[in-house]
C-alpha positions in Angstrom: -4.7 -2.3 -18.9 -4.1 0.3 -21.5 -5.1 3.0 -19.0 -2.6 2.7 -16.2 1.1 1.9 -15.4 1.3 -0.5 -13.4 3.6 0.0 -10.0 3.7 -3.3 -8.4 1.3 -6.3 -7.8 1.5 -9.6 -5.2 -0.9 -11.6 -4.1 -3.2 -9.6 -2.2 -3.4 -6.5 -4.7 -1.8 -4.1 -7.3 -0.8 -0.6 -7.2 -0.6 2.0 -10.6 -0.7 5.4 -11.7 -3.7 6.1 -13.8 -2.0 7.3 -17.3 -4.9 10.5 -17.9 -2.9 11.9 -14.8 0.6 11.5 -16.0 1.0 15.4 -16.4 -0.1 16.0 -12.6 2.3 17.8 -10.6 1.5 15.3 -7.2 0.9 12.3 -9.1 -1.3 9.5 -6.6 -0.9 6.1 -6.7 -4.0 4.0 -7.0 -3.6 0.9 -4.8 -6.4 -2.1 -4.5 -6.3 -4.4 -2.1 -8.7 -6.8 -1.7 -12.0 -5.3 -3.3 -11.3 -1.8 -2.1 -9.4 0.9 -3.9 -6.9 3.4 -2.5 -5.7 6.9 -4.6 -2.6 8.0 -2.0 0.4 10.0 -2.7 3.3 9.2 -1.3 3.6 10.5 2.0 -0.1 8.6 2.2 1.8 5.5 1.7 4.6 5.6 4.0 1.9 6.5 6.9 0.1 3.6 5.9 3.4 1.2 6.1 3.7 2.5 9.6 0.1 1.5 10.1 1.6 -1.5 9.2 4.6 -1.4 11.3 2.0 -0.3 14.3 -0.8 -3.0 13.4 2.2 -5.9 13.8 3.3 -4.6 17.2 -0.3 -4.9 18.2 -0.6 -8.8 17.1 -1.1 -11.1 20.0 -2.8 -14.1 18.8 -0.6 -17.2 18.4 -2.7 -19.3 20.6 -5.2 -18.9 18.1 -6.2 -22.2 16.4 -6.2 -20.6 12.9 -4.0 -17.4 13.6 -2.1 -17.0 10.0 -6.0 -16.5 8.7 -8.0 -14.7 11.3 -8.9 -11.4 10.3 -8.1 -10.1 14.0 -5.8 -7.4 13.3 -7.2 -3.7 12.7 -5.3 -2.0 10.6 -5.7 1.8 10.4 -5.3 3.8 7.0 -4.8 7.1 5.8 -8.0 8.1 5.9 -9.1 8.7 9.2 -12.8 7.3 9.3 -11.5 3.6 7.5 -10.2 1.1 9.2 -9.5 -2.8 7.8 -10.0 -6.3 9.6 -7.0 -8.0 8.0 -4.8 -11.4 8.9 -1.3 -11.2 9.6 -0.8 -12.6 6.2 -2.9 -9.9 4.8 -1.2 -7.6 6.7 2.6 -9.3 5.4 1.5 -9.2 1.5 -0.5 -5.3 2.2 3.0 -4.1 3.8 5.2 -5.4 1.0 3.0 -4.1 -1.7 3.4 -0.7 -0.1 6.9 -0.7 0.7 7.4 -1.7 -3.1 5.8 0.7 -4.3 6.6 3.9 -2.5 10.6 2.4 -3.2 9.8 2.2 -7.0 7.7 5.6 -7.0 10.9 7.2 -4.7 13.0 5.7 -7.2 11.2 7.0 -10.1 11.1 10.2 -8.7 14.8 10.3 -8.0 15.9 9.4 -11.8 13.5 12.0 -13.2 15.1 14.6 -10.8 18.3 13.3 -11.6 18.0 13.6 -15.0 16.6 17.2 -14.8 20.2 18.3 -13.6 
């Protein structure tokens, strides 16, 4: 753990900035979820939340026997040739984790502008 800073973590994954590109002027934030890992910058993010967003609106499967589990949602990512099979509980924990993060990495980002005034 000595190589990153961690962002945020939940159930379903963790999200970090590697420390050997601290001094990066468009820092990305490394995100795993599941077994698969995700290097996005920001603006990466928020598209991914409204895949998110977009993926929920989509969800039509409450007749289901086992709906909280099935993996009957496809959820599109930022890059443009991946797309994930996830549950709407996947999909709940995956959209906090982002929304977490780009808040704290906004957040960040406005108290080291601020304090460059």
């Amino acid at each position: 753990m000595d190589a990153i800073n961690k962002i945020y973590s939940n159930e379903v994954g963790i999200s970090f900035f590697w420390k050997k590109e601290e001094h990066m002027e468009t820092r990305r934030v490394q995100m795993v979820f599941r077994d698969i890992g995700f290097l996005l910058t920001l603006h990466e993010l928020k598209e991914f939340s409204k895949g998110c967003t977009n993926a929920k609106a989509s969800y039509n499967c409450n007749q289901c026997a086992d709906h909280q589990h099935c993996r009957s949602l496809l959820l599109r990512t930022p890059s443009e040739k991946i797309d994930l099979a996830v549950s709407i509980d996947e999909l709940d924990q995956l959209q906090e984790l982002i929304n977490t993060t780009v808040f704290r990495v906004s957040l960040k980002n406005w108290v080291q502008n601020l304090c460059l005034n």
